[in-house]
FILORO-40512 format. One record per atom (N, C-alpha, C): residue in three letters; chain; atom name; x, y, z. Coordinates in steps of 0.05 Angstrom, whole numbers, always signed. Layout:
% FILORO-40512
ALA,A,CA,X,Y,Z
...
END
This chain:
% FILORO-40512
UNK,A,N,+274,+8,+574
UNK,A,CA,+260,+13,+549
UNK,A,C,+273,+36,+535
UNK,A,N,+279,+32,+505
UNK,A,CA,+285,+52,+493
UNK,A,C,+267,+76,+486
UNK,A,N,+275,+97,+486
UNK,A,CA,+254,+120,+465
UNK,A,C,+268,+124,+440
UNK,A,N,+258,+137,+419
UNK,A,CA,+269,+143,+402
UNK,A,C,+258,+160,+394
UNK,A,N,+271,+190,+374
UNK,A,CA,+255,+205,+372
UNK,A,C,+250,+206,+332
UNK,A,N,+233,+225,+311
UNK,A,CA,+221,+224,+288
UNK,A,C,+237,+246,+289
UNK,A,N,+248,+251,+256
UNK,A,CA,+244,+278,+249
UNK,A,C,+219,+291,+244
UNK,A,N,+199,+278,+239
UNK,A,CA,+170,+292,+244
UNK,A,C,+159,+297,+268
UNK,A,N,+177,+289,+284
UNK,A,CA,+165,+297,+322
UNK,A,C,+181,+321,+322
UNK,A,N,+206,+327,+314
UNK,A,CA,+220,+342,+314
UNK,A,C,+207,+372,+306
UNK,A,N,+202,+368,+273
UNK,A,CA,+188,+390,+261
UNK,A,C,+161,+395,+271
UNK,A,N,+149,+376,+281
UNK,A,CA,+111,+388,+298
UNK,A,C,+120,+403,+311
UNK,A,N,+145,+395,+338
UNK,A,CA,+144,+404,+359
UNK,A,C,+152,+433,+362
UNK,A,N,+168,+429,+340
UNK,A,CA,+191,+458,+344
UNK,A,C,+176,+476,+330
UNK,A,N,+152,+469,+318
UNK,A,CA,+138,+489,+298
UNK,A,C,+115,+494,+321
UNK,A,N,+104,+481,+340
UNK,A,CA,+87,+486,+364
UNK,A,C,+104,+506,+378
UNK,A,N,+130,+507,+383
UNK,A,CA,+145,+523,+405
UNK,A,C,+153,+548,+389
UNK,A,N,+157,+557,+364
UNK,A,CA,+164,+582,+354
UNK,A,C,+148,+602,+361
UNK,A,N,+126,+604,+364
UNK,A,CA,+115,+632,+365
UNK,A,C,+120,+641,+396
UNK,A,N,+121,+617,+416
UNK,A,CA,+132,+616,+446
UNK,A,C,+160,+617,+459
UNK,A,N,+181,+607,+434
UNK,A,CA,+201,+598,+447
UNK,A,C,+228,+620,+461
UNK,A,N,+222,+635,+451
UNK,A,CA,+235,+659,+462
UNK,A,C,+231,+663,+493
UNK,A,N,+199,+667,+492
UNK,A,CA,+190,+678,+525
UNK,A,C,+194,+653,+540
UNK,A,N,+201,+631,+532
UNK,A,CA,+198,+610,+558
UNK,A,C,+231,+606,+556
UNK,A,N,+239,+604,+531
UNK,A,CA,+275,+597,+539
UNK,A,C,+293,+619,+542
UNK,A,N,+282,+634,+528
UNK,A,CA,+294,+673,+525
UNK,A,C,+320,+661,+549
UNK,A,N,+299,+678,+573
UNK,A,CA,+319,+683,+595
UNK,A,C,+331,+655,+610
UNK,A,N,+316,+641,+611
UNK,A,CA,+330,+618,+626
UNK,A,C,+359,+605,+603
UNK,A,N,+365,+614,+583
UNK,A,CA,+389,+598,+576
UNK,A,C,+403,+622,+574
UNK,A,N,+400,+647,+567
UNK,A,CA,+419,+661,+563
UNK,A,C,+446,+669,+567
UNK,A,N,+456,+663,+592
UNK,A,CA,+483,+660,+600
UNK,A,C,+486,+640,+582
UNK,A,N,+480,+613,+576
UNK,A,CA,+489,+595,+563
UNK,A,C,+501,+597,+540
UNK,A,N,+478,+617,+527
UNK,A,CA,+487,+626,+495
UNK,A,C,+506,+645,+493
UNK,A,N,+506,+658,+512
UNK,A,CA,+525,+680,+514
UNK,A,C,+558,+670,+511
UNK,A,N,+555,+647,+531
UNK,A,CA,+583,+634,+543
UNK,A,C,+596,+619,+515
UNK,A,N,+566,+605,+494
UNK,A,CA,+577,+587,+471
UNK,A,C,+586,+609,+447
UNK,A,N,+572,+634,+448
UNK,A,CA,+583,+657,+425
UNK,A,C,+601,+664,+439
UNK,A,N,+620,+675,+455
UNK,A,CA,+648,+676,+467
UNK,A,C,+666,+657,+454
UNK,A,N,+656,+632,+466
UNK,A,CA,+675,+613,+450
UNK,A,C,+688,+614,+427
UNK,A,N,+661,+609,+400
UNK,A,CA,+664,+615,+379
UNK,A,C,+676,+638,+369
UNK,A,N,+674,+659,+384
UNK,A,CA,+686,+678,+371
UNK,A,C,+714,+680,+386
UNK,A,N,+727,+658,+399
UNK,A,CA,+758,+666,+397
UNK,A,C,+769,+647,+379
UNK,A,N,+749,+631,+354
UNK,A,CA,+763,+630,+332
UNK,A,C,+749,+641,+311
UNK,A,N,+727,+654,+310
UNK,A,CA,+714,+673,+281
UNK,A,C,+715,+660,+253
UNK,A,N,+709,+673,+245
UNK,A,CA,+716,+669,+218
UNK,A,C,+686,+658,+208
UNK,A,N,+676,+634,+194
UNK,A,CA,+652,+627,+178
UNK,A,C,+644,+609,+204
UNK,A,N,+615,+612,+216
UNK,A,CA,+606,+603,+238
UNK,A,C,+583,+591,+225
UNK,A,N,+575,+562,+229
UNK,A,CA,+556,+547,+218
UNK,A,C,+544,+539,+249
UNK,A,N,+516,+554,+252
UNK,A,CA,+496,+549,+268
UNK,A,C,+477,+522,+270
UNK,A,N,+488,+497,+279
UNK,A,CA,+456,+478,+275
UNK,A,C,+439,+479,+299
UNK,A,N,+412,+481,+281
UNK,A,CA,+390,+484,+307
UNK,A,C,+390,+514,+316
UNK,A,N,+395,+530,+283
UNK,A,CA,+393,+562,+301
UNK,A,C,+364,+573,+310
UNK,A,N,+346,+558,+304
UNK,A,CA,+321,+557,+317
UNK,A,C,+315,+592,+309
UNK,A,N,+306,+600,+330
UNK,A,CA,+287,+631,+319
UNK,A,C,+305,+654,+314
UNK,A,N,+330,+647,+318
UNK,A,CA,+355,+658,+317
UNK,A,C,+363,+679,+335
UNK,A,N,+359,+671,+367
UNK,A,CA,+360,+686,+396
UNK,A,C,+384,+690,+399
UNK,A,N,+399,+675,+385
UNK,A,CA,+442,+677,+394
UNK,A,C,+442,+696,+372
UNK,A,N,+433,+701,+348
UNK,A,CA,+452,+716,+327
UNK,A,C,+463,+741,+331
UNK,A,N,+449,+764,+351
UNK,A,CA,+452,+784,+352
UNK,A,C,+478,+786,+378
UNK,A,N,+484,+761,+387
UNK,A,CA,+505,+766,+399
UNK,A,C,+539,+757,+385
UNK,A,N,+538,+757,+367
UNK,A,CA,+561,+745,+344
UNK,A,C,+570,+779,+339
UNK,A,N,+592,+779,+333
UNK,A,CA,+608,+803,+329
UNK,A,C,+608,+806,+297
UNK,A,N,+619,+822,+284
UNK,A,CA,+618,+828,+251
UNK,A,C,+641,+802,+245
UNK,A,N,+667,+801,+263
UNK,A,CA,+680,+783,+261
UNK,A,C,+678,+759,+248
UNK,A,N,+649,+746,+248
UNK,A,CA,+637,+728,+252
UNK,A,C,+620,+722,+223
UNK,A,N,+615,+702,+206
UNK,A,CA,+602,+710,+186
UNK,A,C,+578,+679,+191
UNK,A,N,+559,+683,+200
UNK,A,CA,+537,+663,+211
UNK,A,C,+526,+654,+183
UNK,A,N,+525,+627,+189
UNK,A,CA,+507,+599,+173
UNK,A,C,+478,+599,+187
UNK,A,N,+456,+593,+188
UNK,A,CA,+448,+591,+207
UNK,A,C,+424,+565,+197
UNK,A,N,+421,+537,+204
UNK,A,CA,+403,+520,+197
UNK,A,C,+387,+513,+212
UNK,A,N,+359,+500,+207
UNK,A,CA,+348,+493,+223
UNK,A,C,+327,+474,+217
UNK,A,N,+312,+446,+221
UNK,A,CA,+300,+436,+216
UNK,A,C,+261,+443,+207
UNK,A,N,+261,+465,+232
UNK,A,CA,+229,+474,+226
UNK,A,C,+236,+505,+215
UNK,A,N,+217,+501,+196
UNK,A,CA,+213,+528,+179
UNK,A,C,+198,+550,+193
UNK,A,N,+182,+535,+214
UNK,A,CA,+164,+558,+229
UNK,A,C,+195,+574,+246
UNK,A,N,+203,+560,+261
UNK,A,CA,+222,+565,+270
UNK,A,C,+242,+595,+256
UNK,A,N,+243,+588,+231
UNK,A,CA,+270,+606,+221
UNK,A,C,+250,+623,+213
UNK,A,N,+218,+626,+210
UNK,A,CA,+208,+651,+200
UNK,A,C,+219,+671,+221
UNK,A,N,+217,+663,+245
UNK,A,CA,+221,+677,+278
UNK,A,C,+251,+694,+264
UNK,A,N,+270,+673,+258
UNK,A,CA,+286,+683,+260
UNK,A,C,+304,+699,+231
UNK,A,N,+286,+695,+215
UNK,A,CA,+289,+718,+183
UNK,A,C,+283,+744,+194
UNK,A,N,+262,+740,+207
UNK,A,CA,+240,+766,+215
UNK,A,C,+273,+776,+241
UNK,A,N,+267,+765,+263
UNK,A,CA,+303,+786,+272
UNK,A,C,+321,+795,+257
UNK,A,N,+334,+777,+233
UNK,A,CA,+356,+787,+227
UNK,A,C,+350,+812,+203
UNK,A,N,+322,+807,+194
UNK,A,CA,+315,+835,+179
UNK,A,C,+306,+849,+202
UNK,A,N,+298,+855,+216
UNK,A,CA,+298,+870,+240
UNK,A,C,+319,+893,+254
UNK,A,N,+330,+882,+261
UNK,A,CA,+357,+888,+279
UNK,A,C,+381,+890,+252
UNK,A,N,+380,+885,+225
UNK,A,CA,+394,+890,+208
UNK,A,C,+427,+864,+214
UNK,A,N,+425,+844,+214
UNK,A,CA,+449,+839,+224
UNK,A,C,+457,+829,+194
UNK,A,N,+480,+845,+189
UNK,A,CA,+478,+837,+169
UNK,A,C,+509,+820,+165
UNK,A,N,+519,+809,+192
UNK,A,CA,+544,+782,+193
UNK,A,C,+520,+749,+193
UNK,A,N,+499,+751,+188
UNK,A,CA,+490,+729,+181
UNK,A,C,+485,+731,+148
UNK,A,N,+501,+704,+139
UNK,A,CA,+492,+705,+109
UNK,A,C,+474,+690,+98
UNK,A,N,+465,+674,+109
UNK,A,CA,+434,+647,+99
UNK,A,C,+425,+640,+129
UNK,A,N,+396,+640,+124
UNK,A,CA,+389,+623,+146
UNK,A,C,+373,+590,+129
UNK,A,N,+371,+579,+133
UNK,A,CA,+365,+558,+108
UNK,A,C,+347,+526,+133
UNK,A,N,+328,+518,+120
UNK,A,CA,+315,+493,+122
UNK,A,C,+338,+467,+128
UNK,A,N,+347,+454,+146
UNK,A,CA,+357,+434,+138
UNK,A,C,+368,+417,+164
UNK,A,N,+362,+389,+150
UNK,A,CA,+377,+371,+176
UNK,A,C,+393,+365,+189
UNK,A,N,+401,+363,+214
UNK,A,CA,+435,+360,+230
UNK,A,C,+441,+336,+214
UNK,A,N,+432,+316,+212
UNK,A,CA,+443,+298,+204
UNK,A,C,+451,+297,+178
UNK,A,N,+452,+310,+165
UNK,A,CA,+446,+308,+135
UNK,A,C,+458,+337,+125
UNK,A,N,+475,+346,+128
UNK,A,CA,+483,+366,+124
UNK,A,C,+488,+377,+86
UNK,A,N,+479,+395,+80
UNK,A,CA,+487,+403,+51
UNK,A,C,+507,+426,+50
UNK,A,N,+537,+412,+59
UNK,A,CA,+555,+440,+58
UNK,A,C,+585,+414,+47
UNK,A,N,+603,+424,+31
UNK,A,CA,+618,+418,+31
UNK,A,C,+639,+405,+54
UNK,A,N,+659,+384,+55
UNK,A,CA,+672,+379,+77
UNK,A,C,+692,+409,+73
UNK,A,N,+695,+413,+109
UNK,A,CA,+717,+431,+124
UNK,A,C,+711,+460,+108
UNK,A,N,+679,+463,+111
UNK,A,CA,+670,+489,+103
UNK,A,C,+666,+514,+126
UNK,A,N,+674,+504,+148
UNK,A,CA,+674,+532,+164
UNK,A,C,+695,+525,+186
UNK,A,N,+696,+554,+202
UNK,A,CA,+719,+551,+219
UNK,A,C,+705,+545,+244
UNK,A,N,+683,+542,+248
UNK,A,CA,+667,+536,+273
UNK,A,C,+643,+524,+272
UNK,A,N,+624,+506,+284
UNK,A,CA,+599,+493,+282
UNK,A,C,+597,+491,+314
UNK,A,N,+568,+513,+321
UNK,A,CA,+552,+514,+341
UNK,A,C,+533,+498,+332
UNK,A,N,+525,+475,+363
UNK,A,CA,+511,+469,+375
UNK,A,C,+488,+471,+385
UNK,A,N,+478,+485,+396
UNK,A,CA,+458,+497,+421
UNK,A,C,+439,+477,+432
UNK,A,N,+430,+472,+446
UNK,A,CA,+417,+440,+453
UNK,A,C,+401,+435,+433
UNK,A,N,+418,+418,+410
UNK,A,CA,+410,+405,+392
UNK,A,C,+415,+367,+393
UNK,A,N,+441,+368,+405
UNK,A,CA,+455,+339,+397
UNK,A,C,+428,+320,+412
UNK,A,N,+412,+326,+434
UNK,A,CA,+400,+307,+448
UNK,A,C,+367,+314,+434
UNK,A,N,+367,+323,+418
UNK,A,CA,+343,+325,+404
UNK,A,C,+345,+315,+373
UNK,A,N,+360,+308,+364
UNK,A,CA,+354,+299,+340
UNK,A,C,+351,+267,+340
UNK,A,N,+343,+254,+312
UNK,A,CA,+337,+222,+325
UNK,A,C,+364,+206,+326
UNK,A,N,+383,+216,+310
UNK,A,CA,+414,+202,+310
UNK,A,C,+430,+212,+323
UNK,A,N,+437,+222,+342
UNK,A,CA,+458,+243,+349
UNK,A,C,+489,+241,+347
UNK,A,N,+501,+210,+348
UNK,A,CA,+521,+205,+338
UNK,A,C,+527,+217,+292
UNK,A,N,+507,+210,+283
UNK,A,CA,+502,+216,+260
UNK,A,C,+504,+245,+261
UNK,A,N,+490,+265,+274
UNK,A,CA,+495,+298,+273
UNK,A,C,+530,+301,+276
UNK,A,N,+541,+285,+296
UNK,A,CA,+563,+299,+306
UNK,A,C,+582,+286,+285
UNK,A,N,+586,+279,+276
UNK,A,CA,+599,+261,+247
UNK,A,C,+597,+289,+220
UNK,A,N,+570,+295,+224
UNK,A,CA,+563,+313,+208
UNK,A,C,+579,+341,+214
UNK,A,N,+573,+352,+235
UNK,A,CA,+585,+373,+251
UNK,A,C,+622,+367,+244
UNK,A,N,+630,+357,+252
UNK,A,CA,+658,+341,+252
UNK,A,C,+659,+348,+220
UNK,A,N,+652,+330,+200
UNK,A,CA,+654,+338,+171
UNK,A,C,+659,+356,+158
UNK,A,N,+636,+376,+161
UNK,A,CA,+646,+404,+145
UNK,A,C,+658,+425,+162
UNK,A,N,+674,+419,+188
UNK,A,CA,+690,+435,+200
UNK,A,C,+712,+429,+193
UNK,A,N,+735,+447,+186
UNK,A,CA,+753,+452,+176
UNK,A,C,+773,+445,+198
UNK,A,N,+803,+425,+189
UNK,A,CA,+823,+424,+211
UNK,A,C,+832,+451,+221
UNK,A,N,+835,+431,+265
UNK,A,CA,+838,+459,+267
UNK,A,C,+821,+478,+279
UNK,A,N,+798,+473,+273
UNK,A,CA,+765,+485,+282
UNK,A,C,+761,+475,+302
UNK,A,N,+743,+491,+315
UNK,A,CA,+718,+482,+337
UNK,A,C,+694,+478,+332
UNK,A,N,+684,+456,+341
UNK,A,CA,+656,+451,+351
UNK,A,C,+647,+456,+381
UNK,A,N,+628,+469,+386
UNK,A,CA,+623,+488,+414
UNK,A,C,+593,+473,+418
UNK,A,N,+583,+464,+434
UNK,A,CA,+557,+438,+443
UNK,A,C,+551,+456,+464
UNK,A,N,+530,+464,+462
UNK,A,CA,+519,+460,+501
UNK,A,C,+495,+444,+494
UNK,A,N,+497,+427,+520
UNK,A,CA,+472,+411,+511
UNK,A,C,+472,+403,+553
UNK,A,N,+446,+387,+549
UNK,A,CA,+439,+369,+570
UNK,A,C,+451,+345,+574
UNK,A,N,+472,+344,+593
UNK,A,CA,+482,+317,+604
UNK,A,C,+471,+300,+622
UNK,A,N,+458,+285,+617
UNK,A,CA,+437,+264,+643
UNK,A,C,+458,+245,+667
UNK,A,N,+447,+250,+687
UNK,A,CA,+461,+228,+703
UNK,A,C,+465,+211,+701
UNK,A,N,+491,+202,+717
UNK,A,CA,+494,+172,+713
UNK,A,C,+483,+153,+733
UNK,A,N,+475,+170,+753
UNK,A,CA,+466,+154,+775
UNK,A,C,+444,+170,+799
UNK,A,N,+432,+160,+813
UNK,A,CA,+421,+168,+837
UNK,A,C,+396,+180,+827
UNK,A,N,+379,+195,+841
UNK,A,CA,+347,+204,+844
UNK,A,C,+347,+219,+817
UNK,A,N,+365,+229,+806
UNK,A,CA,+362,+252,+779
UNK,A,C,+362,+229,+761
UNK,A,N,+374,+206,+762
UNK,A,CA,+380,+193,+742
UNK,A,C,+350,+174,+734
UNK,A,N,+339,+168,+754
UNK,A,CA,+315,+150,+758
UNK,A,C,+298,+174,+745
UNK,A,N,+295,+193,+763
UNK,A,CA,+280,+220,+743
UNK,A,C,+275,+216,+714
UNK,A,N,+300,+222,+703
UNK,A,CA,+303,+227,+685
UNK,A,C,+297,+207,+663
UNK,A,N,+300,+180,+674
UNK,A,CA,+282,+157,+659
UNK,A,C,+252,+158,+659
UNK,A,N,+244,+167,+688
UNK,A,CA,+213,+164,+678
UNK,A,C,+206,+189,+666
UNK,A,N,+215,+208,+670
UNK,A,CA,+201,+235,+650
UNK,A,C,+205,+231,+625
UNK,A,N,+228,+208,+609
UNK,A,CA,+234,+204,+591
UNK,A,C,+211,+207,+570
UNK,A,N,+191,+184,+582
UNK,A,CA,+160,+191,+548
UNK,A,C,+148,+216,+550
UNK,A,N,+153,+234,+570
UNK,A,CA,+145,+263,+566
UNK,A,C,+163,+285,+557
UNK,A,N,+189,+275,+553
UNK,A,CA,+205,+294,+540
UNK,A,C,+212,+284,+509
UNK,A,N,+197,+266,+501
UNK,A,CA,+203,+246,+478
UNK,A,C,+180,+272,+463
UNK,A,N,+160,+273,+482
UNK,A,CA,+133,+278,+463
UNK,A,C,+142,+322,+467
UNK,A,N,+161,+328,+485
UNK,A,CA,+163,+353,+480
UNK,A,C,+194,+358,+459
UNK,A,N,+199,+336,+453
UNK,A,CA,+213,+336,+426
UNK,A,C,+249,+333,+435
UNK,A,N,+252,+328,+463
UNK,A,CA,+275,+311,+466
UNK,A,C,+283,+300,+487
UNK,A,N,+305,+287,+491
UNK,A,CA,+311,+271,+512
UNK,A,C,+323,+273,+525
UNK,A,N,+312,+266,+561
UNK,A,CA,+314,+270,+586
UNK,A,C,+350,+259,+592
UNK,A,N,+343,+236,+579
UNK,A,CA,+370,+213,+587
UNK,A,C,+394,+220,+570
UNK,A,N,+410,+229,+570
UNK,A,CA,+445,+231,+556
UNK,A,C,+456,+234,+568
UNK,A,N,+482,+219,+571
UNK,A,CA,+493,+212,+584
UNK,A,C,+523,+218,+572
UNK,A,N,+545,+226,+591
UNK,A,CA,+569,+239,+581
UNK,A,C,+578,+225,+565
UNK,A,N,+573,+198,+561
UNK,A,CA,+595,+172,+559
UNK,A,C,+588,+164,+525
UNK,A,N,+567,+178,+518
UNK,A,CA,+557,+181,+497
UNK,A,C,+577,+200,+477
UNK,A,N,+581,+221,+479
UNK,A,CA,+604,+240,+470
UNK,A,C,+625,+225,+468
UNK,A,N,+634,+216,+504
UNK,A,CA,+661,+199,+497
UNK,A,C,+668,+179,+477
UNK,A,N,+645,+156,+477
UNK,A,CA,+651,+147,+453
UNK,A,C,+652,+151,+433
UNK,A,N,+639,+176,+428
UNK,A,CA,+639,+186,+395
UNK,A,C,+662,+200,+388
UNK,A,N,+680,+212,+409
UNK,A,CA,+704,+220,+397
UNK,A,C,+720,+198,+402
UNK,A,N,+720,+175,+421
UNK,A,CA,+739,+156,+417
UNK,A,C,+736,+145,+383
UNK,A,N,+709,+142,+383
UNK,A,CA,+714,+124,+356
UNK,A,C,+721,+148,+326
UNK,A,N,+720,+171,+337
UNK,A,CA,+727,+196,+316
UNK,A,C,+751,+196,+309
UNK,A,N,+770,+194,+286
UNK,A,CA,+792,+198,+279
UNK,A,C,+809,+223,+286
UNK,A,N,+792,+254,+283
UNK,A,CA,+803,+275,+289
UNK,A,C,+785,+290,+309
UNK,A,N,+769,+285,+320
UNK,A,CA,+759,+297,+349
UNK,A,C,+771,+288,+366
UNK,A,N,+780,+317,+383
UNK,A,CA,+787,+310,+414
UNK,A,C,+773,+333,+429
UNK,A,N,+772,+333,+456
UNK,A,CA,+758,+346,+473
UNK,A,C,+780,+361,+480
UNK,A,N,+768,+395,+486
UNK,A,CA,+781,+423,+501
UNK,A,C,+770,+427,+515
UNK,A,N,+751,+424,+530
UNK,A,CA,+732,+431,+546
UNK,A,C,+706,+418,+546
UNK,A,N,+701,+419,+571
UNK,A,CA,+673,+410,+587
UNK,A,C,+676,+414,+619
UNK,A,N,+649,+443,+614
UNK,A,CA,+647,+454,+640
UNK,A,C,+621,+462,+641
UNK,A,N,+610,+457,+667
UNK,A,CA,+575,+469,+673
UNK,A,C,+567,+491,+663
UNK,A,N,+547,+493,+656
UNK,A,CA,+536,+529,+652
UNK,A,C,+508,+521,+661
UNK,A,N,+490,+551,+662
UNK,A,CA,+467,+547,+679
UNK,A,C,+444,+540,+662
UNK,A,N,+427,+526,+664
UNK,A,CA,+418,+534,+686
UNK,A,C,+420,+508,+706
UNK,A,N,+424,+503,+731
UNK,A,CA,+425,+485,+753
UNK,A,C,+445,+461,+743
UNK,A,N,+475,+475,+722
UNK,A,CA,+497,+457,+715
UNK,A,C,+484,+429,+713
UNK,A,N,+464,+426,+698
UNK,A,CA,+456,+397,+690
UNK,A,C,+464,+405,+660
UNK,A,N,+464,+431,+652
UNK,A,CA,+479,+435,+621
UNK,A,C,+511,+437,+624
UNK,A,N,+521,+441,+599
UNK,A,CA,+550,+431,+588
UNK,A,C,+544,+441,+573
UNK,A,N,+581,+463,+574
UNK,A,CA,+586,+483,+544
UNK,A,C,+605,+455,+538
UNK,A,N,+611,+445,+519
UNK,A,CA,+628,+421,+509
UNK,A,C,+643,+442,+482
UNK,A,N,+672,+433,+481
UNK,A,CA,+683,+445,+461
UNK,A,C,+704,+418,+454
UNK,A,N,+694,+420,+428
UNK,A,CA,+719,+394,+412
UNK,A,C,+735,+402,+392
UNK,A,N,+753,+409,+390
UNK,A,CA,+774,+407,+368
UNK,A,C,+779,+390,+342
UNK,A,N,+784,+393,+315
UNK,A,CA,+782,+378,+294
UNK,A,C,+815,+377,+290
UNK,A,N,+817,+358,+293
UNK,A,CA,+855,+353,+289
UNK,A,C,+864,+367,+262
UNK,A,N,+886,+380,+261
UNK,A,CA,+901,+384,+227
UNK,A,C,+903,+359,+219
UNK,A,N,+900,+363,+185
UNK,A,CA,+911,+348,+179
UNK,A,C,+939,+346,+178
UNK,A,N,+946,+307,+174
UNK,A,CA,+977,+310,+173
UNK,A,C,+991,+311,+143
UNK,A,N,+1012,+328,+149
UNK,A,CA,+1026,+329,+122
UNK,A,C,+1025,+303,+102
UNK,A,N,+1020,+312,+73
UNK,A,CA,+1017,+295,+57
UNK,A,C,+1057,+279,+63
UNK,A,N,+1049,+252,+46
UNK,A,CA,+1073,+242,+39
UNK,A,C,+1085,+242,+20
UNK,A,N,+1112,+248,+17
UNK,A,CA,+1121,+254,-7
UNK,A,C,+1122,+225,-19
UNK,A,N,+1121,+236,-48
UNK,A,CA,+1125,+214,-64
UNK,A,C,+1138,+193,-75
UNK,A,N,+1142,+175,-68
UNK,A,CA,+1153,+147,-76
UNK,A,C,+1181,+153,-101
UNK,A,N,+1193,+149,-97
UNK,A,CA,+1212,+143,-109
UNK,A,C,+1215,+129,-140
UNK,A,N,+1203,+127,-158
UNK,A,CA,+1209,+114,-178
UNK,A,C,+1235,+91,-179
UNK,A,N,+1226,+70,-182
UNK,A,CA,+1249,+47,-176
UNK,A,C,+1272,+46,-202
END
């Protein structure tokens, strides 16, 4: 049986988890976030955040760094207006309302597009990463950690039946690596640099993909 998820399951849910989401994910991802801002910052430059949620990663981005930061629930980014006037960070330049899928940024507008376990929560996820892929600039990185689901054995059966209870806590149990793979097989300029465990209990993945250069134009035809 399939699940599928709403952008309105999306926005209830994540607007239920803002005033909480810190104290329950705070510490249990943090190596994670830590490990995906490293990344990003060994290429810097304009960093487009999707899913920056209450904005718990921003304060670890260097000046280097000039942060986008989007997010579907508005409850969500109050969390995270309220930090970045807070703590003064002032390498974030917008935090803004808006959908992975559906991006409002020019193509090959930044030199980086973070992730953070978004790809298995939105309702298209092939559609986000098309998006993501888009307005990154050749050349760039895209940096994912997300939840990779088994392919087989007692986690895998798990993870199907918890499925209608992670549907209704706003994402899904089941993803599977082979899902990525095809999306950069069928991607013209994505290829994969990495995919390696991070914690918590390496059922997550820092994933890093590369956006090919473009190839030199062709010169022009000859007049006959």
């Amino acid at each position: 049986m399939a699940f599928d998820l709403s952008h309105n399951t999306v926005i209830k849910t994540y607007g239920r988890w803002a005033p909480i989401y810190d104290l329950v994910f705070g510490p249990v991802f943090e190596r994670a976030r830590r490990t995906a801002v490293r990344a990003s910052e060994q290429i810097g430059g304009r960093v487009l955040e999707v899913g920056v949620g209450t904005g718990i990663s921003l304060p670890y981005y260097s000046s280097r760094c000039r942060i986008v930061g989007i997010d579907i629930s508005e409850s969500m980014l109050e969390v995270a207006r309220q930090r970045t006037a807070e703590r003064r960070l002032s390498h974030v330049e917008r935090l803004m309302v808006m959908d992975a899928e559906d991006l409002k940024f020019e193509d090959s507008s930044f030199d980086v597009v973070v992730a953070q376990y978004v790809v298995n929560t939105v309702p298209h996820p092939e559609i986000a990463l098309d998006e993501f892929l888009r307005v990154l600039r050749p050349g760039g990185e895209l940096v994912i950690v997300n939840r990779i689901g088994a392919e087989d054995g007692y986690r895998r059966v798990f993870e199907h039946l918890f499925q209608p209870v992670a549907q209704r806590l706003g994402w899904r149990s089941e993803f599977p690596w082979e899902r990525f793979e095809r999306w950069a097989e069928r991607s013209s300029s994505a290829y994969l640099i990495e995919r390696r465990p991070v914690p918590p209990l390496g059922h997550f993945s820092l994933i890093r993909f590369g956006k090919k250069p473009e190839t030199a134009e062709r010169e022009p035809r000859q007049a006959a």
